[in-house]
KEKE-3310 file (N, C-alpha, C; in steps of 0.2 Angstrom, whole numbers, plus 5000, padded with zeros to 4 digits):
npx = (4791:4800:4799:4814:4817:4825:4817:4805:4799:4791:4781:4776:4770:4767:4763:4762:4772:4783:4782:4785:4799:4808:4816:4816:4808:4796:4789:4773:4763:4753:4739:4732:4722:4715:4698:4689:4689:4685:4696:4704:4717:4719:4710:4717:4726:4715:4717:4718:4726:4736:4737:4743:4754:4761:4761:4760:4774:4784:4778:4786:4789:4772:4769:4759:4746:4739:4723:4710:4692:4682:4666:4654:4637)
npy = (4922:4931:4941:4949:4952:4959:4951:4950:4939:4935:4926:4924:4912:4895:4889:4878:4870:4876:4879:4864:4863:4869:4873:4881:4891:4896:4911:4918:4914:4918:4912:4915:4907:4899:4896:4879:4870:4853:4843:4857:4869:4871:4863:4852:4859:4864:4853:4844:4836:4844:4855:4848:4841:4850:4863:4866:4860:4870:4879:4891:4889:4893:4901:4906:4901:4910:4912:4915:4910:4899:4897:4886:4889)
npz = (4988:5001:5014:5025:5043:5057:5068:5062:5048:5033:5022:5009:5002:5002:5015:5020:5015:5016:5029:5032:5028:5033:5049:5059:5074:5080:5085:5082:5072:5056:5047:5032:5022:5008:5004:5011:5000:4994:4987:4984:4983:4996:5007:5013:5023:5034:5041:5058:5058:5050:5060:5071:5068:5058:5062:5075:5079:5075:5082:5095:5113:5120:5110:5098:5084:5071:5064:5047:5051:5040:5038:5034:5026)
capx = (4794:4803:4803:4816:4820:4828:4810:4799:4798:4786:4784:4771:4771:4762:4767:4762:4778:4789:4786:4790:4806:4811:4820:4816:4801:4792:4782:4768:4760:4747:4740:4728:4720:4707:4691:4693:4686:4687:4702:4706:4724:4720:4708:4722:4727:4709:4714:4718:4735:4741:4741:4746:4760:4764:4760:4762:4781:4785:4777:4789:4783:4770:4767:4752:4743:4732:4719:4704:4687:4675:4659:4649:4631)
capy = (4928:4931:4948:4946:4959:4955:4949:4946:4937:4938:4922:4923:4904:4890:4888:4870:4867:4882:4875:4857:4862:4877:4870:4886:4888:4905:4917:4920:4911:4919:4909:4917:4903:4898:4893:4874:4866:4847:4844:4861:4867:4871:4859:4850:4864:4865:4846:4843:4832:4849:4858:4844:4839:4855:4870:4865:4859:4876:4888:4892:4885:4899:4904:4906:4902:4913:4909:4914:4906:4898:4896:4886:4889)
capz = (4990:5007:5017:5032:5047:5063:5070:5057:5043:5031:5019:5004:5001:5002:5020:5023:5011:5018:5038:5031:5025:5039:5055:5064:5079:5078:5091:5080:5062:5053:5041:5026:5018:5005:5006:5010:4994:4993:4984:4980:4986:5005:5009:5019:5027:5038:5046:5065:5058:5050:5067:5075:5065:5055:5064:5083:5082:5072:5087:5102:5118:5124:5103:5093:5077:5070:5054:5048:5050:5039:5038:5028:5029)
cpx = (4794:4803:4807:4816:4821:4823:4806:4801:4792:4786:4775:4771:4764:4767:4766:4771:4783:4790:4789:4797:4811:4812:4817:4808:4801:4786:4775:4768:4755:4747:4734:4725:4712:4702:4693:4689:4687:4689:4704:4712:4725:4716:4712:4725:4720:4709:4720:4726:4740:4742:4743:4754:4763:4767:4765:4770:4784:4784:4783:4783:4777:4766:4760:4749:4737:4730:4712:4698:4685:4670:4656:4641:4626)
cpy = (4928:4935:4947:4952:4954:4950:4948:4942:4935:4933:4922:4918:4901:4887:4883:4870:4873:4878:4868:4860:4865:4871:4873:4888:4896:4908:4916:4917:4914:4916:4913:4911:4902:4896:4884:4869:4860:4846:4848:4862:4869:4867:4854:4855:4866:4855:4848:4841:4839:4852:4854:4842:4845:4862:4869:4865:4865:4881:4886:4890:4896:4904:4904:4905:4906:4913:4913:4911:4904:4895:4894:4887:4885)
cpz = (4998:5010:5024:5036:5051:5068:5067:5051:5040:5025:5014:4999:5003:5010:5024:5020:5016:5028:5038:5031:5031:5047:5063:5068:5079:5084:5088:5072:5063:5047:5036:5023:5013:5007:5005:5006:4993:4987:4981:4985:4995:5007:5016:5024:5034:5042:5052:5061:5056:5056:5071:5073:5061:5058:5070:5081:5080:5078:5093:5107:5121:5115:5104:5086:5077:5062:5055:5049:5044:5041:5034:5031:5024)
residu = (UNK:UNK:UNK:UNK:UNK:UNK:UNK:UNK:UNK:UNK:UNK:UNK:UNK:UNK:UNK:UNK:UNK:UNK:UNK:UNK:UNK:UNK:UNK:UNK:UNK:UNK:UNK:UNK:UNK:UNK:UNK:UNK:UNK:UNK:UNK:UNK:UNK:UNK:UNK:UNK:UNK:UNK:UNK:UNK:UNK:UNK:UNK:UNK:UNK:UNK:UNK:UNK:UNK:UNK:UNK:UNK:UNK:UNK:UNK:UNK:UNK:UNK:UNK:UNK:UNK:UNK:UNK:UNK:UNK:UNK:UNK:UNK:UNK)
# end
């Protein structure tokens, strides 16, 4: 599911797959994700090559990503 306006877009994805596919470089990513369970479905989503290779070329120069923590204790 997609919501679009003239500045936001709003993507309720699995948004590793949605930034592979997307051409287009964004002000601002928030990502929501699971807790990172070895081998459950984000687990990849909490490695360094994701933001280096997924996230990063997607932000505009000067952008941001923003995620929650976790914390195991």
């Amino acid at each position: 599911m997609s919501l679009s306006y003239k500045f936001v877009i709003i993507m309720c994805l699995c948004y590793r797959v949605e930034l592979e596919a997307r051409d287009e470089s964004y002000d601002v990513i928030i990502g929501d994700l699971a807790d990172p369970i070895d081998g459950g479905p984000c687990y990849k989503l909490y490695t360094k090559s994701f933001y280096e290779l997924i996230v990063k070329p997607r932000l505009k120069q000067g952008g941001i990503f923003v995620t929650q923590v976790y914390i195991s204790h």
